[in-house]
N, C-alpha and C positions, 0 to 999 in steps of 0.2 A: 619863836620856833626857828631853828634852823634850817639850813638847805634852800629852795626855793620857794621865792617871794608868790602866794597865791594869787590868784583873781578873780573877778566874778561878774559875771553875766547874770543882769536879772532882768527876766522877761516878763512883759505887761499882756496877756491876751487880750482886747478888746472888742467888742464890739457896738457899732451907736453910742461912742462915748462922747462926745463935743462936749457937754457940761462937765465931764470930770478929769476928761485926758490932759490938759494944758496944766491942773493944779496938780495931780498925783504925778506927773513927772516932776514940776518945778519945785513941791514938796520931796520930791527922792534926788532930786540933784543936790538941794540946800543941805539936804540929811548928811551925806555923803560927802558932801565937799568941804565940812566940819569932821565930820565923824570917824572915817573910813578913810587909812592910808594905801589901802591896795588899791592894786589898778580895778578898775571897774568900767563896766557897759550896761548901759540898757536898752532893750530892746523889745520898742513896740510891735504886738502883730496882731495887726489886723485882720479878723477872719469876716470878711463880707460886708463893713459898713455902708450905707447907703446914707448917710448924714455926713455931715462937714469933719469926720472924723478921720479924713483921709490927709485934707487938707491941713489941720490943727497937726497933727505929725510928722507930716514933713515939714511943717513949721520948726514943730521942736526940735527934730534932727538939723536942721540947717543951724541952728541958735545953739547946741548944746554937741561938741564932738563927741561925746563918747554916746551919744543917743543915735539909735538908727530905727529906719521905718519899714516894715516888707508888712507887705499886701499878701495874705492866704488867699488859697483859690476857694476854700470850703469853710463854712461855720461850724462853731462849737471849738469849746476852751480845749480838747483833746487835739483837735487836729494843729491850732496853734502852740501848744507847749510840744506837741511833738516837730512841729517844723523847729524852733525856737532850739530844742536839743540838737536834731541835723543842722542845723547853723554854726552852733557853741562854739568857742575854740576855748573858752576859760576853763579853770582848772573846778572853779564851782558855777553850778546853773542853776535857774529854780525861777521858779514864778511868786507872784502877789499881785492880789488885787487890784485895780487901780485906785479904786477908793478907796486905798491904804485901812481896809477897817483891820486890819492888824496892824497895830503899833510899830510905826516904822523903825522907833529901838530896838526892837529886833532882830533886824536884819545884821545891826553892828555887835548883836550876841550870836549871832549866825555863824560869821565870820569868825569870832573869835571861838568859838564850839570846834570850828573846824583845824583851826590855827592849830590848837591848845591837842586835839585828837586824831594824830592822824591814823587811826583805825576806823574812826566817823564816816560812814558813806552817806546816811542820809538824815536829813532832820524837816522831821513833820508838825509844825505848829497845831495847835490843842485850844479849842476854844472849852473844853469838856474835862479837862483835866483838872482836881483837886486847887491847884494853884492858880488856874485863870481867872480872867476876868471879865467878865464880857457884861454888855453896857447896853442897852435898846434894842433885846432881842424879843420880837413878836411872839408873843404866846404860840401860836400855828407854826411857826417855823422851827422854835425852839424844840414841840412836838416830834413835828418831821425829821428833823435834822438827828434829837435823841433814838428818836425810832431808826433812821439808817445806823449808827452804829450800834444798835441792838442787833437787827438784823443781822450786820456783817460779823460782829463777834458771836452771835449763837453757828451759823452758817460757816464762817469762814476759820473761827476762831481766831480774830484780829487781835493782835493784844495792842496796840492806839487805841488813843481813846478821844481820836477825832479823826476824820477822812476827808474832808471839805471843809477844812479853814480856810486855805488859800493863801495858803504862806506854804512854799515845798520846797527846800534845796538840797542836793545829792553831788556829791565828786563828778567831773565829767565821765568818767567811764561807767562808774554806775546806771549812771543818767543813760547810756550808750547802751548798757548792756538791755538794762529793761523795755529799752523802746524794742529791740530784736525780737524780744519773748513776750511783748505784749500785744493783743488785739490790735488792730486799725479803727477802734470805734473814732469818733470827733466831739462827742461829748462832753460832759462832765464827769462820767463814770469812767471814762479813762485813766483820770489823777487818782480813782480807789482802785481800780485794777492793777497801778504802778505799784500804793502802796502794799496792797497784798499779796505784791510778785516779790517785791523786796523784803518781806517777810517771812514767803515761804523760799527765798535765796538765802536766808541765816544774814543778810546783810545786818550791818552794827546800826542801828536807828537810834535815834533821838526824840522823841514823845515833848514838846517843845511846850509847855504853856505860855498865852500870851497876854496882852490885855487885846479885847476885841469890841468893836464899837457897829453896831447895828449901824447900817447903810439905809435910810427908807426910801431912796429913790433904785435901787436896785433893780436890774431887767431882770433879774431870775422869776421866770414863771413856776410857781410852788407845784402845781399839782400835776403841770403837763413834767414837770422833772420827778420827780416823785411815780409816777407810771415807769416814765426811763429807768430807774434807777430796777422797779421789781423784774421790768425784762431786763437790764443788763445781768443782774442779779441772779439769776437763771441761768441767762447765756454762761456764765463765766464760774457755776457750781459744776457744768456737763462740762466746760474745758478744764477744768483742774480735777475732776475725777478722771479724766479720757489722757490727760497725760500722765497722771499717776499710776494709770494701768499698763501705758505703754512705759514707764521704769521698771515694770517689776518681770 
């Protein structure tokens, strides 16, 4: 690709990670430092740990320069990928898991998606889509997870065909423009309220299949997120009807 040389900022949300944080960074450094010629950073944020996960971070950041550690004042993955984007300065941002349960090859089909397109503003990883592959997903979750984007595409009319993979990267302005127009929630309904903002903005998306690999140590509580998700759900049908009405 001509012109200028990209980059990219990938951010880790964390929280009470000490078992996984020291490996999902050392596994995305080794990925990259083979893989990946553009310049790159990553950047852990911590939203509220109370275990040695603070510690274990600024470890990495002192061992690793292009890694860096900030402390969020408030919990949930929404308030950390939105600080993570007011940080940015790369020309791409996005999040992934810490426990890489998406294949961290990936990220170097990420980059080159973007390289190869520059009309690309966003690319949404698909544990759900025809060509993935996903590996040790719990019967109950798999449920759940189907059922939210039933929900969102009867409701929303999503055309993805995943909303919480955990793999998200967008252009920085993109990334910029949506944090404006979207909610303050700190959630994880956040990262669905991005993509369905960027959907009803005509933005160029990428529907990403990946291989995905079930986490069984996982903090997501199934059912206390699951209630989250029918109120957000709610909340964010009365905001896109209430501004559709004030366009017309």
């Amino acid at each position: 690709m001509s012109g200028k040389e990209l980059s990219i900022n990938i951010l880790f949300p964390v929280l009470n990670e000490r078992l996984r944080l020291r490996n999902g960074i050392e596994r995305s450094m080794e990925y990259l430092k083979e893989n990946v010629t553009i310049p790159y950073s990553l950047t852990i944020l911590d939203n509220g740990s109370d275990d040695e996960t603070p510690e274990i971070g600024r470890e990495l950041a002192e061992k690793y320069p292009e890694v860096s550690y900030v402390r969020v004042g408030e919990r949930g993955v929404g308030v950390a990928f939105r600080k993570g984007i007011e940080l940015n300065e790369s020309d791409i941002v996005g999040y992934m898991d810490i426990d890489l349960s998406t294949d961290i090859k990936y990220l170097g089909k990420t980059i080159q998606l973007f390289q190869k397109r520059p009309e690309l503003q966003y690319v949404n990883g698909s544990r759900f889509s025809k060509e993935s592959d996903t590996k040790g997903r719990k019967w109950y979750r798999k449920i759940t997870s189907m059922g939210l984007v039933i929900l969102l595409k009867t409701i929303f009319h999503m055309k993805a065909t995943d909303a919480v993979c955990g793999f998200t990267f967008l252009r920085k302005e993109a990334a910029e423009q949506l944090v404006k127009e979207s909610s303050r929630d700190n959630g994880w309904f956040y990262t669905i309220e991005f993509l369905l903002r960027a959907e009803r903005d005509g933005m160029v998306i990428y529907d990403m299949p990946v291989e995905w690999q079930e986490d069984y140590n996982t903090t997501v509580k199934v059912w206390k997120t699951i209630k989250n998700y029918l109120v957000q759900i709610h909340r964010l049908r009365k905001t896109f009807k209430a501004e559709s009405k004030g366009k017309k």
